[in-house]
Structures are given as C-alpha cells and as structure tokens.
C-alpha positions in Angstrom: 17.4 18.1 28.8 13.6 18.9 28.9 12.2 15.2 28.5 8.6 16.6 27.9 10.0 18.2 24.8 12.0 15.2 23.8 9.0 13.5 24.1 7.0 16.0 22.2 9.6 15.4 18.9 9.8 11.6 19.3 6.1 11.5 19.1 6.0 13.9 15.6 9.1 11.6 14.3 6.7 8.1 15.0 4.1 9.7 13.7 6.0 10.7 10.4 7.6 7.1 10.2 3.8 5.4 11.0 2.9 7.4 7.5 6.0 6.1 5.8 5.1 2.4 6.7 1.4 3.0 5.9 2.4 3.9 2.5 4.3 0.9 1.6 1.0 -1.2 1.9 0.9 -3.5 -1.2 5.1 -2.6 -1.9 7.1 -5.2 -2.4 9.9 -5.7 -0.2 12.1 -7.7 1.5 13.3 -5.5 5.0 12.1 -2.5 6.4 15.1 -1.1 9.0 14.5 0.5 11.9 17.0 2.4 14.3 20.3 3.8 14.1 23.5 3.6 16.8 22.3 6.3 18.1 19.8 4.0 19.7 22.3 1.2 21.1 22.3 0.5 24.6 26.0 0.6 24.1 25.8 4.1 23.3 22.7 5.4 25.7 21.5 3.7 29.1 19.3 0.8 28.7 16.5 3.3 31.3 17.0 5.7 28.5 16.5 3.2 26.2 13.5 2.3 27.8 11.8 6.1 28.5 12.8 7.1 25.0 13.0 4.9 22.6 11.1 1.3 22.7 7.7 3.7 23.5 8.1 4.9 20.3 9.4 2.0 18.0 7.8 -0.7 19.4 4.1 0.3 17.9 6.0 0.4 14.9 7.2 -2.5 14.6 4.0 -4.0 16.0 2.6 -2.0 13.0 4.6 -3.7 10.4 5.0 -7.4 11.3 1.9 -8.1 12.7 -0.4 -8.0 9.6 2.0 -8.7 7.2 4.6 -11.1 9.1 7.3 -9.2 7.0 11.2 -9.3 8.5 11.7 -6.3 10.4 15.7 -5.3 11.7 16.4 -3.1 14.2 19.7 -1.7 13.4 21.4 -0.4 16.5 25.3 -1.1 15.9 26.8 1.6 18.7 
C-alpha cells in the first residue's frame, strides 16, 4: 500500500462528500449516514482507523452537526 496515494483519494472522496452535504442546505431531513463496515474497527486496526479514516470524516461531521445540530450516524457494522 502507498499511504500517500490512499491519502491522495480519501482527500478527493471528502471533498466530493463536503459538496454533497453543502447541497442539502435548507433540505429537509431527518439523518444523514456516514461510513460503511468497511470502516469498523472490527474490520481494520483502530491506528488505521485513526491515519485513515477519522481525518477525513471527522470535518464532516463537524460540517454537518455543528450549524444545524441535525442527528448524524456513523454506520460502521463490521
């Protein structure tokens, strides 16, 4: 694995899914999900976890419950 181009693509995919929770702006709705078990620290090592996931969700889930206060899940059933 070449982490520098893992990171690369994460940082395209959050900047996709940024533009996907900017556009719901004024939607209404009652969750917005996040994750997959692809994510699950049952599935990958919580230092992986930690290098290559949470860098990249956490903004955006800072993004979205912040201003609006809006339920956010984090699905990660591995």
């Amino acid at each position: 694995m070449d982490p520098e181009w893992v990171h690369t693509l994460l940082k395209v995919l959050q900047g996709r899914k940024k533009i996907f929770i900017d556009s719901l702006k004024g939607a209404k709705y009652d969750i917005l999900e996040l994750g997959g078990g692809d994510a699950s620290t049952t599935v990958i090592s919580p230092d992986i976890f930690n290098d290559f996931v949470a860098p990249y969700d956490a903004p955006l889930i800072m993004q979205h419950t912040m201003p609006a206060r809006g339920l956010f899940i984090i699905h990660a059933g591995g």
